[in-house]
CHARMM internal coordinates of N, CA and C (Angstrom, degrees):
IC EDIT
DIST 1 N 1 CA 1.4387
DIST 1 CA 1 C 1.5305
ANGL 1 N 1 CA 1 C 109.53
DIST 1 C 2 N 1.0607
ANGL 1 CA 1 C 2 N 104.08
DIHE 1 N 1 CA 1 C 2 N 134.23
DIST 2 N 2 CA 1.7775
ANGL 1 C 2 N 2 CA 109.83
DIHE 1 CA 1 C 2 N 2 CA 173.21
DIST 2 CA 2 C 1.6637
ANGL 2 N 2 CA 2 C 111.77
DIHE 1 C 2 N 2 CA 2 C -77.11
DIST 2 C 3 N 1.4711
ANGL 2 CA 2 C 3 N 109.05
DIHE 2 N 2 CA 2 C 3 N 147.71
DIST 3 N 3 CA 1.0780
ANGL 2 C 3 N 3 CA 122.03
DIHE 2 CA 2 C 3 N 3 CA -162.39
DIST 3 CA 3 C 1.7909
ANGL 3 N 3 CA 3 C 117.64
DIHE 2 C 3 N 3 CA 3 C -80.73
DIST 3 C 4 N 0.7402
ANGL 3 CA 3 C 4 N 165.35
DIHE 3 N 3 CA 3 C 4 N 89.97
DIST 4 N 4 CA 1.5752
ANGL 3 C 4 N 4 CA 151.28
DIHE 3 CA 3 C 4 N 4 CA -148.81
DIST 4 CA 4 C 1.8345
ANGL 4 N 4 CA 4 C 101.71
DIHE 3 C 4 N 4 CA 4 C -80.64
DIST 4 C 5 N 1.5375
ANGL 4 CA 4 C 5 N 82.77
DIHE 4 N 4 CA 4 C 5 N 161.79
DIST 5 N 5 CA 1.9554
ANGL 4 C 5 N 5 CA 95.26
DIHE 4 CA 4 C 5 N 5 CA 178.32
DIST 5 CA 5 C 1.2106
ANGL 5 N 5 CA 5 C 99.06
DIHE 4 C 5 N 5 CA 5 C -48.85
DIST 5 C 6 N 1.3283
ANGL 5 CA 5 C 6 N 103.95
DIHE 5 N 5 CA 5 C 6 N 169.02
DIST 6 N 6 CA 1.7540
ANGL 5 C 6 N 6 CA 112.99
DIHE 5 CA 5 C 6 N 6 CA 171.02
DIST 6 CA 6 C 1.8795
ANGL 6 N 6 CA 6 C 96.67
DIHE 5 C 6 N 6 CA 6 C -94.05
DIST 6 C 7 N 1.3536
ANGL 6 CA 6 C 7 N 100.89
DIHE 6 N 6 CA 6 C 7 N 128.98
DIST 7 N 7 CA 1.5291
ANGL 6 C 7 N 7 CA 122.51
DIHE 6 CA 6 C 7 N 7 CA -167.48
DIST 7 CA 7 C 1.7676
ANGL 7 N 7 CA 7 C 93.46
DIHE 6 C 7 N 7 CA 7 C -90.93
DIST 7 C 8 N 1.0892
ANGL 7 CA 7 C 8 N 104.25
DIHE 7 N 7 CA 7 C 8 N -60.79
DIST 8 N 8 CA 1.9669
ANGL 7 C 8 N 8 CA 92.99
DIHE 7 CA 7 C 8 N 8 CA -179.77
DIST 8 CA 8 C 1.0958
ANGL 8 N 8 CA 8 C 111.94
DIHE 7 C 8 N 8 CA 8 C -86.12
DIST 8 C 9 N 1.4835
ANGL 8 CA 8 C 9 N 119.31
DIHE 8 N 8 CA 8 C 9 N 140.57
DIST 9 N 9 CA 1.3513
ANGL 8 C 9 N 9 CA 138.44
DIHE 8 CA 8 C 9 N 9 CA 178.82
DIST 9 CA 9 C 1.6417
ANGL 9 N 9 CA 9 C 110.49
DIHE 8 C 9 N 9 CA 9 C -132.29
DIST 9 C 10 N 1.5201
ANGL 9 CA 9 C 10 N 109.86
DIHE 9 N 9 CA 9 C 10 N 143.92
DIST 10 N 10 CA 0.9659
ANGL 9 C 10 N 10 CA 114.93
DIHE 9 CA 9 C 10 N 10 CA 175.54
DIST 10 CA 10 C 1.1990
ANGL 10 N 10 CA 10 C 128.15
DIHE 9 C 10 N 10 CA 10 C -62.24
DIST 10 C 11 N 1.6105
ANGL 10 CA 10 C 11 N 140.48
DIHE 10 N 10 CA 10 C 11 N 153.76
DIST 11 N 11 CA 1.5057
ANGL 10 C 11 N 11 CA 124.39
DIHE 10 CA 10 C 11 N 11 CA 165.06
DIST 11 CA 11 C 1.8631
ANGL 11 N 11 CA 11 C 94.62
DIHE 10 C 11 N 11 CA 11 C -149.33
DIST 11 C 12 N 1.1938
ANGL 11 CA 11 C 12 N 90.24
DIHE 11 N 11 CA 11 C 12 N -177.94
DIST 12 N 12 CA 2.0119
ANGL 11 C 12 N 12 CA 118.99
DIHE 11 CA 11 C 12 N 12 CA -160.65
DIST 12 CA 12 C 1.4273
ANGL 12 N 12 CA 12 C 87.84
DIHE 11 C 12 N 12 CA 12 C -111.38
DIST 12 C 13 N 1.8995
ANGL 12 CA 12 C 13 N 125.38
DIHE 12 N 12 CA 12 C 13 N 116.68
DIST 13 N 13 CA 1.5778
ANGL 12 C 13 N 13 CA 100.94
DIHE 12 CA 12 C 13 N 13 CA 152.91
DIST 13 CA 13 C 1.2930
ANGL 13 N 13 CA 13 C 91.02
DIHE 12 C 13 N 13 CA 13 C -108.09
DIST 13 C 14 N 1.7431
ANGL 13 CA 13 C 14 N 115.44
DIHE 13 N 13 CA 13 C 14 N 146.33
DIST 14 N 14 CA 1.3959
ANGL 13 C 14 N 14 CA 130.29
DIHE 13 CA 13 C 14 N 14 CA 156.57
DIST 14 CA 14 C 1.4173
ANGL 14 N 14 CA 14 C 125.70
DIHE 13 C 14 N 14 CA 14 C -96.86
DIST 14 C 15 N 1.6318
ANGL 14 CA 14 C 15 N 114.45
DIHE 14 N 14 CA 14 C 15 N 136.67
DIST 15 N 15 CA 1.9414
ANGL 14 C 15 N 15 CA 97.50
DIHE 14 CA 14 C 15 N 15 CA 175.53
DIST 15 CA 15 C 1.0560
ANGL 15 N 15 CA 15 C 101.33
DIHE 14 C 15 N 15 CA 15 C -53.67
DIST 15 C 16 N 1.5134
ANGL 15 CA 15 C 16 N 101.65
DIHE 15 N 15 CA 15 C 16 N 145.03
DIST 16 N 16 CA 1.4544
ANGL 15 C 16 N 16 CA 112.42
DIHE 15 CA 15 C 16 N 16 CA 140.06
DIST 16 CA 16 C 1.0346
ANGL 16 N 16 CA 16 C 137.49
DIHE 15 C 16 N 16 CA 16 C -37.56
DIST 16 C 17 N 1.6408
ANGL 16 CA 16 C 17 N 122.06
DIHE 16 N 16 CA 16 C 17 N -44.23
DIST 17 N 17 CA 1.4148
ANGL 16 C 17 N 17 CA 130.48
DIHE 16 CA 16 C 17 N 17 CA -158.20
DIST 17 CA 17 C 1.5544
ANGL 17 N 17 CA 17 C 114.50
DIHE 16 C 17 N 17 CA 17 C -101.86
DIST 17 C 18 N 1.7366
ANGL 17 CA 17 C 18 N 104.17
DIHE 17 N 17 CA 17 C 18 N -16.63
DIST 18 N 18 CA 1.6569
ANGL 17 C 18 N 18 CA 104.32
DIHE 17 CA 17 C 18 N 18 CA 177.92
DIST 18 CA 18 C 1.7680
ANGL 18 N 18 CA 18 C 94.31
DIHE 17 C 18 N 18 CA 18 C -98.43
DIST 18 C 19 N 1.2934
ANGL 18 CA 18 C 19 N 122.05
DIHE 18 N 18 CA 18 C 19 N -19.73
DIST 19 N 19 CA 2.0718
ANGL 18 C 19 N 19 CA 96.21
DIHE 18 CA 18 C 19 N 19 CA 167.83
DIST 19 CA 19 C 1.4351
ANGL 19 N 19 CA 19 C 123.51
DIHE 18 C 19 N 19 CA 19 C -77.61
DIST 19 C 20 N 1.3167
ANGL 19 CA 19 C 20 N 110.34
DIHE 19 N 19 CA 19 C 20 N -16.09
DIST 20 N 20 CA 1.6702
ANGL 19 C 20 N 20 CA 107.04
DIHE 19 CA 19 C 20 N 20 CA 147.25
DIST 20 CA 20 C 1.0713
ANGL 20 N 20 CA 20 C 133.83
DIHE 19 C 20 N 20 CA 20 C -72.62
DIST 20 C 21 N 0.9279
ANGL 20 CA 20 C 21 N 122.08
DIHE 20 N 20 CA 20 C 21 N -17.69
DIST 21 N 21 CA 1.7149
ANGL 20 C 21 N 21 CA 127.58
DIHE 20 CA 20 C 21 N 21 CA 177.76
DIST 21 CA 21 C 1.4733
ANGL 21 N 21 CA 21 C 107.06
DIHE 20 C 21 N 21 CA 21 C -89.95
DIST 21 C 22 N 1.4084
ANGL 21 CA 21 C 22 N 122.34
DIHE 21 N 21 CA 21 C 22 N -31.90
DIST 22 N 22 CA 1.4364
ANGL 21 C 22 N 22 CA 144.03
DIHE 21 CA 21 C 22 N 22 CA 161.98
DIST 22 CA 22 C 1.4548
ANGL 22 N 22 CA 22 C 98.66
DIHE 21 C 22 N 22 CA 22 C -30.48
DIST 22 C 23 N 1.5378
ANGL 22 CA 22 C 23 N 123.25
DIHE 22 N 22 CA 22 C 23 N -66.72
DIST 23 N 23 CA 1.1761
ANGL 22 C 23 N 23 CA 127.58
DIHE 22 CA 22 C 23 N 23 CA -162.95
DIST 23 CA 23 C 1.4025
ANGL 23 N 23 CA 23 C 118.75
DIHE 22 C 23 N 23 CA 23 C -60.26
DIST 23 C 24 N 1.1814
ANGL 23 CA 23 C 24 N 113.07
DIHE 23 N 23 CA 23 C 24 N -49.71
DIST 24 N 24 CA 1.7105
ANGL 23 C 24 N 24 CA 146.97
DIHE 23 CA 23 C 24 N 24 CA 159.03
DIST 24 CA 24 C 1.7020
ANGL 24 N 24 CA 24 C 112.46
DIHE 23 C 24 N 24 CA 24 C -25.77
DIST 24 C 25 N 1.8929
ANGL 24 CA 24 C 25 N 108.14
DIHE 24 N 24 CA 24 C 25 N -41.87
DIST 25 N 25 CA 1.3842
ANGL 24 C 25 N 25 CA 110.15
DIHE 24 CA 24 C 25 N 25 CA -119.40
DIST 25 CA 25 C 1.2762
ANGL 25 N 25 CA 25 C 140.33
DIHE 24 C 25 N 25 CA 25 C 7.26
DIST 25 C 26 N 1.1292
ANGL 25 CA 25 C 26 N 110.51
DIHE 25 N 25 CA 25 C 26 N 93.50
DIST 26 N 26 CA 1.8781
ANGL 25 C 26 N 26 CA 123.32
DIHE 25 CA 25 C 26 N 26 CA -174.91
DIST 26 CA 26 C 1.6221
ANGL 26 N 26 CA 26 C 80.58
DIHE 25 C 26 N 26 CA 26 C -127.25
DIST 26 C 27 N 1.5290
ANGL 26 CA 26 C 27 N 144.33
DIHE 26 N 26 CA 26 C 27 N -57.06
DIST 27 N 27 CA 0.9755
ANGL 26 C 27 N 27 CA 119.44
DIHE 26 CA 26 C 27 N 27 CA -167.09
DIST 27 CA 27 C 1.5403
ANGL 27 N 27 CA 27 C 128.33
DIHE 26 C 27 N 27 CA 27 C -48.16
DIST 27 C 28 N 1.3136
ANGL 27 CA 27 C 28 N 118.58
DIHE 27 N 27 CA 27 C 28 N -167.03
DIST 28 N 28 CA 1.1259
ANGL 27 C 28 N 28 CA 140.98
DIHE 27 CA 27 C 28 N 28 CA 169.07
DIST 28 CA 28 C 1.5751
ANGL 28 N 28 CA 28 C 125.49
DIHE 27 C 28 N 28 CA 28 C -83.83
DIST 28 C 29 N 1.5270
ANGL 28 CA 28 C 29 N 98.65
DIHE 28 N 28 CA 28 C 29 N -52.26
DIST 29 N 29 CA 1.4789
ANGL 28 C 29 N 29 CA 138.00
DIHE 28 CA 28 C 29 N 29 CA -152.62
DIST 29 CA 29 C 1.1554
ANGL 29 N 29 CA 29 C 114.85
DIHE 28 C 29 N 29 CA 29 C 157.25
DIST 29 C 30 N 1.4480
ANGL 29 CA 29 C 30 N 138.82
DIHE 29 N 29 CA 29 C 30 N 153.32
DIST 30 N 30 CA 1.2233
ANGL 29 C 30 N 30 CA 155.18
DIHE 29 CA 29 C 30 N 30 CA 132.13
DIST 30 CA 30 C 1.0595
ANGL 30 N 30 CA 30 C 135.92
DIHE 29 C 30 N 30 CA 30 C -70.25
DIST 30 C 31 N 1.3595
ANGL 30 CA 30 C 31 N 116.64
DIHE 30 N 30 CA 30 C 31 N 128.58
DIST 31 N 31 CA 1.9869
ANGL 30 C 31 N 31 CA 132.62
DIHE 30 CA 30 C 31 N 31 CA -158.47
DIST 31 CA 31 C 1.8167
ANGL 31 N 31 CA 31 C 84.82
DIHE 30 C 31 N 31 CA 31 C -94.88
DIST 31 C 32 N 1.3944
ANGL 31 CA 31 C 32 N 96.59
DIHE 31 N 31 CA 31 C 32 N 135.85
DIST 32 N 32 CA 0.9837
ANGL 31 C 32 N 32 CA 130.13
DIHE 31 CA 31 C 32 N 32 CA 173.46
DIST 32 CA 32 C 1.7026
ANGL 32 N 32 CA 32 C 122.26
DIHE 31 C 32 N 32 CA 32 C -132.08
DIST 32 C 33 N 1.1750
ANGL 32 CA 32 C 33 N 124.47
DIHE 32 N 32 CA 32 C 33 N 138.82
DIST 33 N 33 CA 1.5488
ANGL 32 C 33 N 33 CA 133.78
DIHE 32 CA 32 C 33 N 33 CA 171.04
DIST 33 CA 33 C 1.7186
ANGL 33 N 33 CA 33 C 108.59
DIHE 32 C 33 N 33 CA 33 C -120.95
DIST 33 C 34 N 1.0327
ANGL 33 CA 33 C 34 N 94.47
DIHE 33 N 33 CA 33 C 34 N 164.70
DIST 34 N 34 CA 1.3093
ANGL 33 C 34 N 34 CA 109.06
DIHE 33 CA 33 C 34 N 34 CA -175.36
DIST 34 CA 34 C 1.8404
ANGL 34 N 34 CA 34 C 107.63
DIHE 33 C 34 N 34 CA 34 C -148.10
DIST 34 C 35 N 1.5544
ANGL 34 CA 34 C 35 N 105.28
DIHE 34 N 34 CA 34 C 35 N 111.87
DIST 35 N 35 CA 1.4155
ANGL 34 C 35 N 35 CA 106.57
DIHE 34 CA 34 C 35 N 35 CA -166.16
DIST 35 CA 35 C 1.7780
ANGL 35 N 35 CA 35 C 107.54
DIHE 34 C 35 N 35 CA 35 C -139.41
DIST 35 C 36 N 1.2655
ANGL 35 CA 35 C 36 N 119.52
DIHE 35 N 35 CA 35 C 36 N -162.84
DIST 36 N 36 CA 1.2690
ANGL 35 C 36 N 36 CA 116.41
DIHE 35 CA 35 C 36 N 36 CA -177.52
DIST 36 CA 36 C 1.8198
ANGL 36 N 36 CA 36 C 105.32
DIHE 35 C 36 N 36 CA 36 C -126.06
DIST 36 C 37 N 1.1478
ANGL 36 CA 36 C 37 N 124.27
DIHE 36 N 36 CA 36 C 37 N 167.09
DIST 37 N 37 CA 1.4539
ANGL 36 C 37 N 37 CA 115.75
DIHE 36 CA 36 C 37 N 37 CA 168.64
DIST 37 CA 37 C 1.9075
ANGL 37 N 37 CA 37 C 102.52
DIHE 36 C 37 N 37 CA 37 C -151.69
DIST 37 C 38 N 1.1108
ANGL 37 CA 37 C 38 N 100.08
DIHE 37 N 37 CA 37 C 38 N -176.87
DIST 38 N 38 CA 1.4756
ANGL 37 C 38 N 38 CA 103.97
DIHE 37 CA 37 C 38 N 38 CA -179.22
DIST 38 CA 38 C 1.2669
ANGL 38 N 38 CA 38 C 98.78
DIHE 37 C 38 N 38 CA 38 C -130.54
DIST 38 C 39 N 1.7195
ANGL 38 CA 38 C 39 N 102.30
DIHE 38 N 38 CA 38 C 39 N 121.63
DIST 39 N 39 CA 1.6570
ANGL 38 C 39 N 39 CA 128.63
DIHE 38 CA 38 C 39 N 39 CA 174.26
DIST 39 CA 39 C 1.2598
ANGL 39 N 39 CA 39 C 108.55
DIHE 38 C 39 N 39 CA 39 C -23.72
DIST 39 C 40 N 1.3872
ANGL 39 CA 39 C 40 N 107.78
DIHE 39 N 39 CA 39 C 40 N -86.30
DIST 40 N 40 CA 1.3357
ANGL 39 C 40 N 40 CA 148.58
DIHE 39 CA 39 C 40 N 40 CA 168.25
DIST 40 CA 40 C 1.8091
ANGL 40 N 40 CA 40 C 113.36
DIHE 39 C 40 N 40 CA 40 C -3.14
DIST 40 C 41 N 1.7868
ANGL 40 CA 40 C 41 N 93.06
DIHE 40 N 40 CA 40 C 41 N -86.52
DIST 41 N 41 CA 1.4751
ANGL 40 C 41 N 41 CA 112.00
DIHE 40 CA 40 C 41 N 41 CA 173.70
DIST 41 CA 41 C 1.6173
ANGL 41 N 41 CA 41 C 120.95
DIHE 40 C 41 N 41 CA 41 C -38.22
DIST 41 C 42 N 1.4621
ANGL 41 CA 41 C 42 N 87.62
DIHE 41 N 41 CA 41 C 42 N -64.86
DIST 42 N 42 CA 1.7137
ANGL 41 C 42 N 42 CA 113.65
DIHE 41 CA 41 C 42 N 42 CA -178.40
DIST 42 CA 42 C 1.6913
ANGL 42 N 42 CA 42 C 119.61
DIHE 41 C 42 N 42 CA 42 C -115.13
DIST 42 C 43 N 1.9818
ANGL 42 CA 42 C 43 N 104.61
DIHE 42 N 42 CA 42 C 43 N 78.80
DIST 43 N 43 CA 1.4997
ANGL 42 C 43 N 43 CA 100.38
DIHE 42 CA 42 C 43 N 43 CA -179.13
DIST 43 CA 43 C 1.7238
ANGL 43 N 43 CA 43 C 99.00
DIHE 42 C 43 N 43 CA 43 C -78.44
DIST 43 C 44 N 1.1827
ANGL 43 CA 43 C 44 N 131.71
DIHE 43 N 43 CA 43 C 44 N -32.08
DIST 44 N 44 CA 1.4362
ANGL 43 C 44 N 44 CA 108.64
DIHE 43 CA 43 C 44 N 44 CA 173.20
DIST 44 CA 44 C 1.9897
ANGL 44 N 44 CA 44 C 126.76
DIHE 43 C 44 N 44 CA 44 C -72.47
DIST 44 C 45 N 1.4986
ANGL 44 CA 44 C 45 N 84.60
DIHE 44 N 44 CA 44 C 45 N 178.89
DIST 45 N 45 CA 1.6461
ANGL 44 C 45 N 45 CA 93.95
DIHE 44 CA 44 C 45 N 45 CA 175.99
DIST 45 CA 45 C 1.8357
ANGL 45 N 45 CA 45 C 114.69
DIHE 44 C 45 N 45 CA 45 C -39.59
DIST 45 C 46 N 1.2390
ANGL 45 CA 45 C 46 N 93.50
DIHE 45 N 45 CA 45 C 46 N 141.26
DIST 46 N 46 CA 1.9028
ANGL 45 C 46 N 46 CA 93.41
DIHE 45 CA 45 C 46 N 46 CA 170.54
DIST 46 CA 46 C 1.4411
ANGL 46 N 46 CA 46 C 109.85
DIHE 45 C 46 N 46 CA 46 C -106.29
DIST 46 C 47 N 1.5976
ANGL 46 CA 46 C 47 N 110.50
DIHE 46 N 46 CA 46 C 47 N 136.02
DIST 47 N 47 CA 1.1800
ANGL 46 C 47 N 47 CA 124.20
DIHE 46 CA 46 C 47 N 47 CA 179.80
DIST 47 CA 47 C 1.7199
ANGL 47 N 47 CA 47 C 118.25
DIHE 46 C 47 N 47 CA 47 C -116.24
DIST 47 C 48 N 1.3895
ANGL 47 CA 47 C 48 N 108.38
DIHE 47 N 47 CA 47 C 48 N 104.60
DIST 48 N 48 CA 1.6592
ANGL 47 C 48 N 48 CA 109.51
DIHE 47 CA 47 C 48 N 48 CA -172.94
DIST 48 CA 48 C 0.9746
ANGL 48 N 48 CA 48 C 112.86
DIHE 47 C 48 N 48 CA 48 C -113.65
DIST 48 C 49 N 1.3274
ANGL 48 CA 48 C 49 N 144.18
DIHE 48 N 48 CA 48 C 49 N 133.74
DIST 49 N 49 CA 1.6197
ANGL 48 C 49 N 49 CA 141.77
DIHE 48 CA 48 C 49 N 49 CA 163.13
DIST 49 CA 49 C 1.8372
ANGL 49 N 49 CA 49 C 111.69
DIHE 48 C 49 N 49 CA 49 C -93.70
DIST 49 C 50 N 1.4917
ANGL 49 CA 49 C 50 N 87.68
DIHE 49 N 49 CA 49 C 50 N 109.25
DIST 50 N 50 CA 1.5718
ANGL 49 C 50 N 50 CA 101.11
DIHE 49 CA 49 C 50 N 50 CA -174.21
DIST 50 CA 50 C 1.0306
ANGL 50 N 50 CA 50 C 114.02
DIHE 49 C 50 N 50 CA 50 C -118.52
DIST 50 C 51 N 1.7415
ANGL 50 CA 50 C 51 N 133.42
DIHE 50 N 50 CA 50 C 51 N -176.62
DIST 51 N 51 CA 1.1866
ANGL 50 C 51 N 51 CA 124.30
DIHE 50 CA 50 C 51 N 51 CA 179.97
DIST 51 CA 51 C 1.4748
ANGL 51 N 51 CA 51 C 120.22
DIHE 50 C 51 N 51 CA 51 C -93.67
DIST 51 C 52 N 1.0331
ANGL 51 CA 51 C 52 N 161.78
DIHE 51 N 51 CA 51 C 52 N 95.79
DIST 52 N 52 CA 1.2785
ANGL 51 C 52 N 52 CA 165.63
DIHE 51 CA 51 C 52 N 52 CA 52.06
DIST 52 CA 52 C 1.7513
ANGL 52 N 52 CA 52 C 119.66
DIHE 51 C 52 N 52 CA 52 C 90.59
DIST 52 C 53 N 0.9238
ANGL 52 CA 52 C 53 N 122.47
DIHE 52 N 52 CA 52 C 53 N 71.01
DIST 53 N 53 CA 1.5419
ANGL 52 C 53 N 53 CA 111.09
DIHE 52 CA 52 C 53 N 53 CA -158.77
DIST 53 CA 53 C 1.5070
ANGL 53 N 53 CA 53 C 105.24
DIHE 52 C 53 N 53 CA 53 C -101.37
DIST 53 C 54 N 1.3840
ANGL 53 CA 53 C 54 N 120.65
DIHE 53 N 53 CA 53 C 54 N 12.20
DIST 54 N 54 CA 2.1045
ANGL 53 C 54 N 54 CA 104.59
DIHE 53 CA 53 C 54 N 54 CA 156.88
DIST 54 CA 54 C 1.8223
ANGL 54 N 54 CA 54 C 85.77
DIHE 53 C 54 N 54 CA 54 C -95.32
DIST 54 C 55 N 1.2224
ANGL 54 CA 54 C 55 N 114.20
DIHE 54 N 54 CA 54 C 55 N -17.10
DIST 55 N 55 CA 2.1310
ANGL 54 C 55 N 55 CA 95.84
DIHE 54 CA 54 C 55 N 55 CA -173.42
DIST 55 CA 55 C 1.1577
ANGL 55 N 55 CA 55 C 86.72
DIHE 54 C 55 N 55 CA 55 C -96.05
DIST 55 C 56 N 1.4965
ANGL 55 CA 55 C 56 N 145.34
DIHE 55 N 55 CA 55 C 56 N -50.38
DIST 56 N 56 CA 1.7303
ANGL 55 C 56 N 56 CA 125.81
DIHE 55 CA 55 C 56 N 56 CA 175.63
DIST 56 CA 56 C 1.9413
ANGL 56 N 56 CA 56 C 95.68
DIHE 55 C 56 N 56 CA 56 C 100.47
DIST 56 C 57 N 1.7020
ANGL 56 CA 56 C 57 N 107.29
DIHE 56 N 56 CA 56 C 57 N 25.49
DIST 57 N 57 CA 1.2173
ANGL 56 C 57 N 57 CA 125.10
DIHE 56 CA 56 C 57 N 57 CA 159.58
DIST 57 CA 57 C 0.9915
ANGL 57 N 57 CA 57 C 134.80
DIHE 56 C 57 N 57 CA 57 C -166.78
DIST 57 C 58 N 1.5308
ANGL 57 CA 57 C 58 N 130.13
DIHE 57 N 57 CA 57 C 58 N 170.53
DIST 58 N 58 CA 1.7160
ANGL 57 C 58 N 58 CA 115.78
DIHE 57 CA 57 C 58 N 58 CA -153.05
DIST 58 CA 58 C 1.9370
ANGL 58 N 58 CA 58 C 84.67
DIHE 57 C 58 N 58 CA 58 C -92.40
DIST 58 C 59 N 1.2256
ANGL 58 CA 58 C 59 N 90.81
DIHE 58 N 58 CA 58 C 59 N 157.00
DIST 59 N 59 CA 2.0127
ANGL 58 C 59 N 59 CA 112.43
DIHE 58 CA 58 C 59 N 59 CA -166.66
DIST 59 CA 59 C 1.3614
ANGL 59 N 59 CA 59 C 95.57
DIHE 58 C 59 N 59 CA 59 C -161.89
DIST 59 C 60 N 1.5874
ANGL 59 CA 59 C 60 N 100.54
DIHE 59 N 59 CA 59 C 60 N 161.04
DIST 60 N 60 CA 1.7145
ANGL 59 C 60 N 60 CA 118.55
DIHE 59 CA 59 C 60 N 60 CA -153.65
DIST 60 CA 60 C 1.5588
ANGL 60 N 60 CA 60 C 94.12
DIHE 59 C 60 N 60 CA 60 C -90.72
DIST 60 C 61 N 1.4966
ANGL 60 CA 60 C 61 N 130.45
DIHE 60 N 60 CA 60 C 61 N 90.95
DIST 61 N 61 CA 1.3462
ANGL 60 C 61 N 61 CA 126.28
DIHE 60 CA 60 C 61 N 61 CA 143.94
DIST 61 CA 61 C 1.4560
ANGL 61 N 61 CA 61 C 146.40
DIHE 60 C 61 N 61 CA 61 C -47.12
DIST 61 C 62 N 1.5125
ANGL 61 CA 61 C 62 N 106.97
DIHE 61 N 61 CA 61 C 62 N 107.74
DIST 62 N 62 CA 1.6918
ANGL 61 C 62 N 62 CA 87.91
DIHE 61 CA 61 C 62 N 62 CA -171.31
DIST 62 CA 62 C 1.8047
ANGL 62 N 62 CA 62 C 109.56
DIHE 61 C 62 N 62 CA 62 C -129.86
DIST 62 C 63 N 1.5253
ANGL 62 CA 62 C 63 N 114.89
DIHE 62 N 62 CA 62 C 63 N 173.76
DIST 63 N 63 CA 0.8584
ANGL 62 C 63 N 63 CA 137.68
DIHE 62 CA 62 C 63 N 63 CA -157.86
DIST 63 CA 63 C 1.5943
ANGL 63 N 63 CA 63 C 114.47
DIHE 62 C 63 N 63 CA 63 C -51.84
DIST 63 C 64 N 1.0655
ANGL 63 CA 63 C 64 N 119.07
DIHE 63 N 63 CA 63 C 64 N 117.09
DIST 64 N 64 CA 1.7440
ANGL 63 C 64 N 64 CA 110.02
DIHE 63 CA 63 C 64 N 64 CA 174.05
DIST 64 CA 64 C 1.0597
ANGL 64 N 64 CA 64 C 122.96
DIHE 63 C 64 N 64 CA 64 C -106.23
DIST 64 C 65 N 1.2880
ANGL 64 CA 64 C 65 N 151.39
DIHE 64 N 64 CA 64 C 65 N 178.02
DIST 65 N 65 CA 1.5418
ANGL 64 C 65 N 65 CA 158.87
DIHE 64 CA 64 C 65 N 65 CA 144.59
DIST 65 CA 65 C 1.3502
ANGL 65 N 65 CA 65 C 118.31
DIHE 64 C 65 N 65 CA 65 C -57.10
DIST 65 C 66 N 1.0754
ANGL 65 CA 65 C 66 N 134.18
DIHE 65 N 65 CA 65 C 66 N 115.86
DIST 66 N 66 CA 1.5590
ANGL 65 C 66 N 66 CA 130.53
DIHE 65 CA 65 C 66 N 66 CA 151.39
DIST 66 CA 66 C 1.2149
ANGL 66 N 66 CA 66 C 138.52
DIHE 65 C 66 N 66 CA 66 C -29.23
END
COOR INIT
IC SEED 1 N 1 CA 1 C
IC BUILD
């Protein structure tokens, strides 16, 4: 049997609210995750609300570029 592409790929979500402040520097740092998704299912951007630990609350993480 032939093998197929690899369908999940890794991606980076960043807060929203600490890469603006990034620009500023007022932050701390920026919270970052590192997760997997499926091509297929989800060809657009991913949007997660996670917890956030330089804001010290969960905020809408989304998809970045490598």
């Amino acid at each position: 049997m032939a093998k197929g592409k690899n369908i999940r790929i890794r991606i980076i979500l960043e807060c929203t609210r600490c890469a603006q402040k990034s620009v500023n520097k007022e932050s701390m740092g920026i919270s970052r995750y590192i997760t997997q998704k499926n091509r297929h299912n989800t060809p657009s951007r991913l949007e997660l609300k996670k917890f956030c630990p330089c804001c010290c609350k969960h905020m809408i993480h989304t998809e970045i570029k490598k």
